[in-house]
C-alpha positions as CSV (number, residue, x, y, z in Angstrom):
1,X,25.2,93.0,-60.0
2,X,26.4,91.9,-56.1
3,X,29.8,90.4,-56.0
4,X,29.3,86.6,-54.0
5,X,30.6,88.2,-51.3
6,X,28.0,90.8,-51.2
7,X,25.6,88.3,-52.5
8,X,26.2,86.3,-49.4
9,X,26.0,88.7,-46.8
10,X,22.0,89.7,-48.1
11,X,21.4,86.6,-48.2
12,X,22.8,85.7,-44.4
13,X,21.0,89.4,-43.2
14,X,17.5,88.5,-44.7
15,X,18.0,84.8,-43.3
16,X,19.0,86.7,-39.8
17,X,16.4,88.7,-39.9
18,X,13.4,85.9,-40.3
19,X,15.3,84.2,-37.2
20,X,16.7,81.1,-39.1
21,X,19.1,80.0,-37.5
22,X,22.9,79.7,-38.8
23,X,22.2,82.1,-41.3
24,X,25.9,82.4,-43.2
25,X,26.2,79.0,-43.1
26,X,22.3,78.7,-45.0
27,X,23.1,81.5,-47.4
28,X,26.4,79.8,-49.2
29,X,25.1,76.3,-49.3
30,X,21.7,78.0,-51.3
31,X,23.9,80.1,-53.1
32,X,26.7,77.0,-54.0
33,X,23.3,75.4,-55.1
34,X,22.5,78.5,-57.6
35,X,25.9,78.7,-59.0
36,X,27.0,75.4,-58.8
37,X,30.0,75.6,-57.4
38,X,31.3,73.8,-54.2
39,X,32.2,76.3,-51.2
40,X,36.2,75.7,-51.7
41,X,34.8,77.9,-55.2
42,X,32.4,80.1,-53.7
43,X,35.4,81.3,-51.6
44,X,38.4,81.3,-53.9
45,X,35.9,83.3,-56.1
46,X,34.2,85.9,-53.9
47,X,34.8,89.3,-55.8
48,X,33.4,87.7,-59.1
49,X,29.7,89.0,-60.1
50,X,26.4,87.2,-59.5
51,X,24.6,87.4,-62.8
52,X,21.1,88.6,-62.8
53,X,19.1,85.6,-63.5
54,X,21.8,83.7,-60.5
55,X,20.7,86.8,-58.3
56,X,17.2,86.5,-59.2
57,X,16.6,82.6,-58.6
58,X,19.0,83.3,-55.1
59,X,16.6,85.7,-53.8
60,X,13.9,83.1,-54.2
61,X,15.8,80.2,-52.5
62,X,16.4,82.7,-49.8
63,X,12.7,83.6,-49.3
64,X,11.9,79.9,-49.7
65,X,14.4,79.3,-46.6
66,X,13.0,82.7,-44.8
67,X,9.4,81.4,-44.9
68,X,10.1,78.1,-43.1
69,X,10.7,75.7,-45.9
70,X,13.3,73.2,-44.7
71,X,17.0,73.7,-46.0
72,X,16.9,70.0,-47.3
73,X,13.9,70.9,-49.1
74,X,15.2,73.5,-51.3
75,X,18.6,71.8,-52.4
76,X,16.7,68.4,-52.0
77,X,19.9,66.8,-51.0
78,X,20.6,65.2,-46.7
79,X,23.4,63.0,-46.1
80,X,22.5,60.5,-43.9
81,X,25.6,57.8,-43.0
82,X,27.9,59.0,-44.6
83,X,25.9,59.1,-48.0
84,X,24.3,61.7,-49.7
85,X,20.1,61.2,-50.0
86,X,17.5,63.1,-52.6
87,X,14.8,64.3,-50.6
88,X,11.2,65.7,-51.2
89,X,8.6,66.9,-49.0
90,X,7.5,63.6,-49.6
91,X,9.5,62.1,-47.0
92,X,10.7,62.5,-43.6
93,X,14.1,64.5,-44.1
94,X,16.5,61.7,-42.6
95,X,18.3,63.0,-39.1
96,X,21.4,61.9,-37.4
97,X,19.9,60.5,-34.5
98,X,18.3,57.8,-37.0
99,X,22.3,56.4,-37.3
100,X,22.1,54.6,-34.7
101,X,19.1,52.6,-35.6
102,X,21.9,51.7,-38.6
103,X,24.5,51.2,-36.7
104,X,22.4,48.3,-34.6
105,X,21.1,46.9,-37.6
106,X,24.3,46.2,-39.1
107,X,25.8,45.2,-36.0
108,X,22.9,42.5,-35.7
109,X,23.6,41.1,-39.4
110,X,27.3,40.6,-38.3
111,X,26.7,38.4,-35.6
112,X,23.7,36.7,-37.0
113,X,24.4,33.0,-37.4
114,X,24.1,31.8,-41.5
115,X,25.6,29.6,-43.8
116,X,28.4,31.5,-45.5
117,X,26.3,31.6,-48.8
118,X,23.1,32.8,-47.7
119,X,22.8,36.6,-46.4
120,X,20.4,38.3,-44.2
121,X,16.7,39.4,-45.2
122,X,15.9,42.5,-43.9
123,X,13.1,44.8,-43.9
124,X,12.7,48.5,-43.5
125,X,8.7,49.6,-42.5
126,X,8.4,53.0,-43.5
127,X,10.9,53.6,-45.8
128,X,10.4,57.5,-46.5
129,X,13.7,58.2,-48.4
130,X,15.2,54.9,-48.1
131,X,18.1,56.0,-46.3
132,X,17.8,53.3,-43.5
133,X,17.4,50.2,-46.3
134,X,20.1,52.2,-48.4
135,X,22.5,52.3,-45.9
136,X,22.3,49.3,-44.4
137,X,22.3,47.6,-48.0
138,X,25.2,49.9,-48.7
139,X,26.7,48.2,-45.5
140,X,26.0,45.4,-45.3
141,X,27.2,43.6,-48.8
142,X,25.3,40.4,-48.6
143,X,21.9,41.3,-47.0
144,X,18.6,41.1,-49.1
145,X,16.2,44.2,-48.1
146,X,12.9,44.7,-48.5
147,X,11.3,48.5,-48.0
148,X,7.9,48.8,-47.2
149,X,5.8,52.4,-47.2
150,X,2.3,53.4,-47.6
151,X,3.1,56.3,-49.5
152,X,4.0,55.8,-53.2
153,X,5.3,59.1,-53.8
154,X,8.0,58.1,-51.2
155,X,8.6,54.8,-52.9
156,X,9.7,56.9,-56.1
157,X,12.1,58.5,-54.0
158,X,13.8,55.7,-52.1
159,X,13.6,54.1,-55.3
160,X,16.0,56.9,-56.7
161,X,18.4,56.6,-53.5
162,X,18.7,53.2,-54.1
163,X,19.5,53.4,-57.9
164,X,21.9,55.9,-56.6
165,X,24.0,54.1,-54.6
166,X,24.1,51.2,-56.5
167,X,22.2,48.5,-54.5
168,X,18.7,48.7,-56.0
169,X,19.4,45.2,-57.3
170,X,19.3,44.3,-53.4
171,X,16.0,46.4,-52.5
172,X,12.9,45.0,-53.6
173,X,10.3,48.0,-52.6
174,X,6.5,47.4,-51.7
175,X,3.6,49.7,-51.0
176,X,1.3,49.3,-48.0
177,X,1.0,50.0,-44.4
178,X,3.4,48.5,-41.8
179,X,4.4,44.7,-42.5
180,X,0.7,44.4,-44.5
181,X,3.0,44.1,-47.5
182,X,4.9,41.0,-46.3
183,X,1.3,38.8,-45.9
184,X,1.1,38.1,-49.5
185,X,4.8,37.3,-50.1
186,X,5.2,34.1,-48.3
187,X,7.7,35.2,-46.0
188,X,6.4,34.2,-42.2
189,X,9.5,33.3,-39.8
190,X,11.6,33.9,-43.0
191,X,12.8,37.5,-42.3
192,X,16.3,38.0,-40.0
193,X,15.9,41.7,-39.1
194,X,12.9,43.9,-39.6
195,X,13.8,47.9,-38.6
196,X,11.6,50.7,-38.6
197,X,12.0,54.3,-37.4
198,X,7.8,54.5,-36.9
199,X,6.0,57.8,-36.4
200,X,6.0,58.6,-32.8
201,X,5.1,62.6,-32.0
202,X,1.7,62.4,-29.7
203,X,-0.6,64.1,-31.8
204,X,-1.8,66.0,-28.5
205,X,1.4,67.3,-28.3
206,X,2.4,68.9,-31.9
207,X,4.5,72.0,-30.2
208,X,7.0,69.1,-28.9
209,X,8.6,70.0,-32.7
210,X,9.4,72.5,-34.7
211,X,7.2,74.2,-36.3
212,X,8.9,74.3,-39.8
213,X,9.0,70.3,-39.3
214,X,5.1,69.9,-38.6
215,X,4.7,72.2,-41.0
216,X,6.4,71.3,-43.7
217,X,7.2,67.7,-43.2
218,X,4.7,65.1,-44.2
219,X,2.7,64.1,-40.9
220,X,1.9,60.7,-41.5
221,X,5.9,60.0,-41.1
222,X,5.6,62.3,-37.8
223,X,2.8,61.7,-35.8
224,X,2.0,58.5,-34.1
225,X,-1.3,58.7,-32.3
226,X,-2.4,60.2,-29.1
227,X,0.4,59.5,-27.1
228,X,2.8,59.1,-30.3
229,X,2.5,54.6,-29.9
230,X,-0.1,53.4,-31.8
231,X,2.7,52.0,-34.6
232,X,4.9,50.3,-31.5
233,X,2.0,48.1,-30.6
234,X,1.0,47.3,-34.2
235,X,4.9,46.3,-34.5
236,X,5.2,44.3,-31.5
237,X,2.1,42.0,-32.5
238,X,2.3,41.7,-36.1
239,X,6.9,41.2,-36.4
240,X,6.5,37.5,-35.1
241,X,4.8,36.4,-37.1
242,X,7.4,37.3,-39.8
243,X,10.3,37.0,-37.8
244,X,12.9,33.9,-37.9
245,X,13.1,32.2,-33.9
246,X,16.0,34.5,-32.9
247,X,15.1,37.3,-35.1
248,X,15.4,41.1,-34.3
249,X,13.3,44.0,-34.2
250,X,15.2,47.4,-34.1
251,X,13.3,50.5,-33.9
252,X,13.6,54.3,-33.1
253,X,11.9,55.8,-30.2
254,X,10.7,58.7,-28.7
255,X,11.3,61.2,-26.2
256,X,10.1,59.6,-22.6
257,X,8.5,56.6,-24.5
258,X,11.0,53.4,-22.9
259,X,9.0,53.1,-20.1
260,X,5.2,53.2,-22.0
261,X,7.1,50.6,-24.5
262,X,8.8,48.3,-22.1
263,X,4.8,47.5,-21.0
264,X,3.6,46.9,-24.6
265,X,6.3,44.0,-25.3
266,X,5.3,40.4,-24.7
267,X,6.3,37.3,-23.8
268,X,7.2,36.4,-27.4
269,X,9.8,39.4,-27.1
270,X,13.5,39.8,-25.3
271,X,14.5,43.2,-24.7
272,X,18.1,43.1,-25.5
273,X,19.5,46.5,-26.1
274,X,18.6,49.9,-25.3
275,X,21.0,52.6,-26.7
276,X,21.0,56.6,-26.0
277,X,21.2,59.1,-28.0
278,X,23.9,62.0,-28.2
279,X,22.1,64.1,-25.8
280,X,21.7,60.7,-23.4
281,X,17.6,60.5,-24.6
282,X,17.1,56.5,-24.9
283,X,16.7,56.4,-28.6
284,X,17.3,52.7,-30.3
285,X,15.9,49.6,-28.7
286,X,16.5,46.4,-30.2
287,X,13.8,43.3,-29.0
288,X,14.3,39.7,-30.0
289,X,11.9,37.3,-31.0
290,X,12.1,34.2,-27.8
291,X,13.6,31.0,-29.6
292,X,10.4,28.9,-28.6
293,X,8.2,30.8,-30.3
């Protein structure tokens, strides 16, 4: 029987040796996952023995992770803002650049004018996980959220995330595609906010990502037409309807998109914020719905 020390290092070389990148780091967090021990443990307790069946279901984690299969996959676990989400290959494994579409969301609901009893109502199109409508719930005490996805298998698991971190009383989750949910629930210019991190890969371009994301990751969260902005145009026309006079719509772009977007909004739209990412790659843009609409 390997020693976790020696346990770790196999794994790290076989993880080196199918190019996967920060290998060491990959090996303890599959082999914390195996033994169930935190890394503080793993470390405090290298020389002690890996038992044979630990060994055994290791290896396979490790192969798992050295054919491609996503790190997030194989733990099913991603914190996102701070909090710590179940994931699936049912959903779009949350990244960080996906914060900031938070971060404006719940920096809109603070300035938002209200009576002091009555919250915000947002609502998060395309769900996946739930780790937008989660946080921002988690955030953002008084708000009422509604979570929209076409997929049902990804309703289960935002479903879980919001059970999880205790605001599933707050969520009310619906299956459909986009805002078709919202048509039967009585709710035009009744909704504050309405945020969605849409797919927007150009399906004529599939190399622009990794391939153990198009892979692996479900493509109807990924890929957004041709040129990746079929969902932005089916956002900008169908949100006013739904939208409150004043009301915001926050969304999550692509690479080299502003531009191709900027054309597609309205009249019945305000461009009023466009935020970069870490790497300085336009990323957030928040559009307001024009008072006299």
């Amino acid at each position: 029987m390997p020693t976790i020390t020696e346990a770790m290092a196999e794994g790290a070389k076989r993880l080196r040796e199918a190019g996967v990148s920060e290998a060491r780091r990959t090996a303890g967090i599959l082999l914390c996952n195996v033994l169930t021990l935190d890394r503080t443990a793993l470390l405090t307790r290298s020389n002690e023995n890996v038992e044979d069946a630990a060994w055994a279901s290791y290896s396979h984690l490790i192969a798992r992770r050295a054919a491609g299969e996503p790190l997030q996959y194989i733990t099913g676990h991603q914190e996102f803002y701070g909090l710590d989400f179940n994931v699936t290959p049912d959903v779009l494994i949350p990244r960080p650049e996906t914060e900031s579409l938070v971060e404006r969301v719940i920096a809109v609901a603070a300035a938002l004018p209200r009576a002091a009893e009555c919250g915000p109502l947002i609502v998060d199109v395309g769900t996946g996980s739930g780790c937008v409508a989660v946080a921002v719930a988690v955030n953002v005490p008084s708000a009422r959220v509604i979570a929209t996805d076409i997929s049902p298998s990804a309703l289960e698991v935002a479903r879980e995330n919001a059970l999880r971190h205790g605001v599933s009383s707050r969520i009310e989750f619906l299956e459909g595609d986009l805002l078709g949910p919202l048509k039967e629930r009585g709710l035009a210019g009744a909704i504050d906010i309405i945020a969605c991190n849409p797919p927007y890969v150009p399906s004529s371009q599939p190399d622009t990502v990794q391939r153990e994301v198009r892979e692996w990751e479900p493509n109807v969260a990924l890929f957004g037409g041709e040129e990746g902005l079929d969902f932005y145009g089916r956002l900008f026309d169908d949100a006013g309807e739904f939208l409150k006079a004043g009301g915001y719509l926050v969304c999550e772009i692509g690479y080299s998109q502003l531009d191709s977007i900027r054309e597609m909004i309205s009249a019945t739209w305000e461009l009023m914020e466009v935020r970069n990412d870490l790497q300085g790659i336009p990323r957030t843009i928040a559009i307001r719905k024009r008072e006299s609409e």
